[in-house]
N, C-alpha and C positions, 0 to 999 in steps of 0.2 A: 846680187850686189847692186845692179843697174836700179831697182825696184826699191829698194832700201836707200839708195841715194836720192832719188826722186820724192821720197816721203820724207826726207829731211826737211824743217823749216829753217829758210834764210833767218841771222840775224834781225836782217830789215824786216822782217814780217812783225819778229817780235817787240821792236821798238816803234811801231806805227800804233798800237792800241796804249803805249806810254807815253808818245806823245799825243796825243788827242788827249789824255786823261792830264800832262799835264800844262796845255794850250790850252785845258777848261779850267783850270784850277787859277791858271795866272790870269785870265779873262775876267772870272769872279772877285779874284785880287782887286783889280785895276777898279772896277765897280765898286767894289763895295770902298775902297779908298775915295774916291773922286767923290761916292756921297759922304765921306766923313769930311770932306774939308769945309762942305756946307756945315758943320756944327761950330769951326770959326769965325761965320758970322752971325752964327744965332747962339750963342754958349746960353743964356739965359733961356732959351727955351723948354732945356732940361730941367732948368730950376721951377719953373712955372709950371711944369707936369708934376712937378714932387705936391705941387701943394695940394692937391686932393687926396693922394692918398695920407699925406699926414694929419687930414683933418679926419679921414676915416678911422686912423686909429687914434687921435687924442679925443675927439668927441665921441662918435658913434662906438667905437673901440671901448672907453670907458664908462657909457651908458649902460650896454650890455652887459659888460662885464658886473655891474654894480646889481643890474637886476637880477642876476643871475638866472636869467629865462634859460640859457643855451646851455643843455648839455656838452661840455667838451672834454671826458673823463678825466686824465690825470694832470691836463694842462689848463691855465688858468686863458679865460678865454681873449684875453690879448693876445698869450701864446699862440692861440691855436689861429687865430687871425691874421697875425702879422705875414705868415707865409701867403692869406689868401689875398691880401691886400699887394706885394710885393709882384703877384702875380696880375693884381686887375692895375697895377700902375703898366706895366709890360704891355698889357692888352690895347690897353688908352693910347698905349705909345703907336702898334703895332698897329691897328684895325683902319688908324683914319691914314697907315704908308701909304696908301694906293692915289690918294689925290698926288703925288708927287709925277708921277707919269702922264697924269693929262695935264697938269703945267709944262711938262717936258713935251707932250705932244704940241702942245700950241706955238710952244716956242721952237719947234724943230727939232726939236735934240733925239728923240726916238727914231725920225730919221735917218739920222748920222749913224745911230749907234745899229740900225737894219741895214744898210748899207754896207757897215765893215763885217769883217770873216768871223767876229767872238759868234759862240754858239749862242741860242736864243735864251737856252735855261741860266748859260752863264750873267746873263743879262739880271734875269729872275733874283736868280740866287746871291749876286752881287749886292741888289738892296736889302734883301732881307738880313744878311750880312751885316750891314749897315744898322739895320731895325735892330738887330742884336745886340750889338756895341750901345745903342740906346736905349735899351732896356735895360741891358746890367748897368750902366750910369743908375739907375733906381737905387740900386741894390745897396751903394755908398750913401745912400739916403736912409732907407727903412731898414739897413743894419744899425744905423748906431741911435736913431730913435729907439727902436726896439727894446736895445740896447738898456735907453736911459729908462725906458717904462717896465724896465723888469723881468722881460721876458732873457730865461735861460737858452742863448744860444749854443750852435754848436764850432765853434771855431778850430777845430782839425783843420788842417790844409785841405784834406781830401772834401770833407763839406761842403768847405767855402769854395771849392774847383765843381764840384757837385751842381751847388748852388748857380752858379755862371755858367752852367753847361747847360742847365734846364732853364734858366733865361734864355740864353738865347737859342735852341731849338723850338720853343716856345714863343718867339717873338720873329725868329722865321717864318712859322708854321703859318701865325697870324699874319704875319707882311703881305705872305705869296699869294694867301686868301683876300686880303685887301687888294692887292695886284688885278687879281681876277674878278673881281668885282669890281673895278676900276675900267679894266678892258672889256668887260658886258656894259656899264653903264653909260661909260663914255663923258659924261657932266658932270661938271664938278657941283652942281645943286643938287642934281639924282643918287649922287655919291655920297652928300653927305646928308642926307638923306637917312642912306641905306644904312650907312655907317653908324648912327645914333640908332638908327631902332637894332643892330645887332650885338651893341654893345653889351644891354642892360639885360639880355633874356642870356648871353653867354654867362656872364656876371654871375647872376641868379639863378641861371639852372646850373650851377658848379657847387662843390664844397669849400669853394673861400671863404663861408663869413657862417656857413653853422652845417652840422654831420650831415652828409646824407642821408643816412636813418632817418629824420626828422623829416625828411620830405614826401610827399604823400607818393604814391608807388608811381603813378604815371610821369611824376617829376624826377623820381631815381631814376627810373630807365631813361629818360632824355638825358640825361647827368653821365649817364656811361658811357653816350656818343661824344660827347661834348669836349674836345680837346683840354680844356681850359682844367677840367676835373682832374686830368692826371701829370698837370703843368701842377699843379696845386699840390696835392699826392706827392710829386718827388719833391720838391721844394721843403714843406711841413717834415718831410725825412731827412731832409740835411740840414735845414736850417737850427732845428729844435736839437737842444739835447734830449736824448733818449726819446726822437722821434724815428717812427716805425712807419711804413707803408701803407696802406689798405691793400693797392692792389700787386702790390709788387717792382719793384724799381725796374725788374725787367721786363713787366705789363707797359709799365711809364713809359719807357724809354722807347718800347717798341713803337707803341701808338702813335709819339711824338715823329720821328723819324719815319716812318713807314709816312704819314698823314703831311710830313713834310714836302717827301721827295715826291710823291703826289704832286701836291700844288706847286711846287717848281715844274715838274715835265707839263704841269697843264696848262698853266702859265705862258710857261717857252712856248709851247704848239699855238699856244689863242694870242703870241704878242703880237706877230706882224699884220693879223688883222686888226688891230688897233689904232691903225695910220690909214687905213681905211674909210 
């Protein structure tokens, strides 16, 4: 009975792993809030990232569609583009988050924020949070374009929650990676830099803007590592009516989250040398 008593765990044991779990959760809160309130004094800046992808799909969008170069089976190739476009607006937004932390380093403020008890990932994971919320702002744009160009969407609830769920895992995934390229490069000239030559080969080695079948075999296989392909992949399945997967919504979702939680722990471990 003594033996059996002694293997009993205290209540306290089992609320020390729920609270940490949720002392990380409200830490993430607090971050990813404090960078929203920065979009009160920039609101127009959302508007000003819409404008390229809407010139992708009323120009380039309706060029292609006209020459009908691109095979895109059953959908008309606005259709099939609007999800990949909705996706490189998200990217645009996502890729250049990381300059925000070496304006924070200069100004102090990464200090403050190593200094207090929030975990490191919570840090991380708070902007990209943030990156997310800015991304699906896109979505109130290139939906009802879409929209007026004819493409059939899918407007279920479950979709349009579908839709906003792959933004913003997607626009995480991208922040945390911006983050850490941020904290290796350290300059904001080496940064954006880096930031423009990765934009255009993620872009282009994806199925945003024409099948992968069409891409010559050593550019599929670059396309299967490439996050961006299966941000694309679930998007095209929710957004479209009677859009279908390639790889699987459960391939998508895996990749996205798995490739996520990644560059947040890596993130968290590489941020204090950053103040460095």
């Amino acid at each position: 009975m003594t033996d059996i008593a002694n293997t009993q765990v205290s209540p306290a044991a089992w609320l020390r792993p729920m609270n940490s779990i949720s002392f990380f959760i409200r830490k993430t809160l607090n971050i990813a809030e404090m960078e929203m309130r920065k979009l009160r004094h920039e609101p127009l800046d959302l508007l000003t990232r819409a404008a390229q992808p809407v010139l992708w799909i009323l120009i380039f969008g309706q060029v292609l569609a006209g020459a009908r170069a691109i095979p895109t089976g059953e959908f008309g190739y606005i259709e099939f583009m609007s999800p990949g476009i909705l996706a490189q607006s998200m990217l645009f937004i996502s890729i250049f988050y990381g300059i925000s932390i070496i304006w924070e380093r200069d100004l102090g403020i990464i200090h403050k924020f190593l200094a207090g008890p929030a975990p490191r990932a919570s840090l991380v994971l708070g902007k990209g949070l943030s990156a997310g919320v800015r991304g699906i702002s896109q979505t109130f744009i290139i939906y009802p374009l879409a929209y007026f160009m004819g493409v059939k969407l899918d407007f279920n609830i479950l979709a349009l929650l579908g839709t906003l769920l792959t933004v913003l895992l997607g626009a995480v995934l991208f922040s945390t990676f911006s983050l850490l390229v941020a904290i290796k490069v350290k300059t904001r000239e080496r940064f954006m830099g880096i930031g423009q030559f990765m934009t255009m080969p993620l872009f282009f080695a994806s199925n945003a803007i024409y099948p992968i079948e069409m891409m010559p075999g050593w550019l599929q296989a670059i396309s299967r590592f490439n996050p961006l392909t299966y941000v694309v992949d679930a998007l095209r399945t929710f957004m479209l009516a009677g859009g279908e997967s390639h790889f699987g919504l459960g391939t998508d979702f895996a990749v996205l989250i798995l490739v996520s939680a990644l560059f947040v722990w890596w993130a968290g471990r590489a941020y204090p040398s950053f103040v460095n």
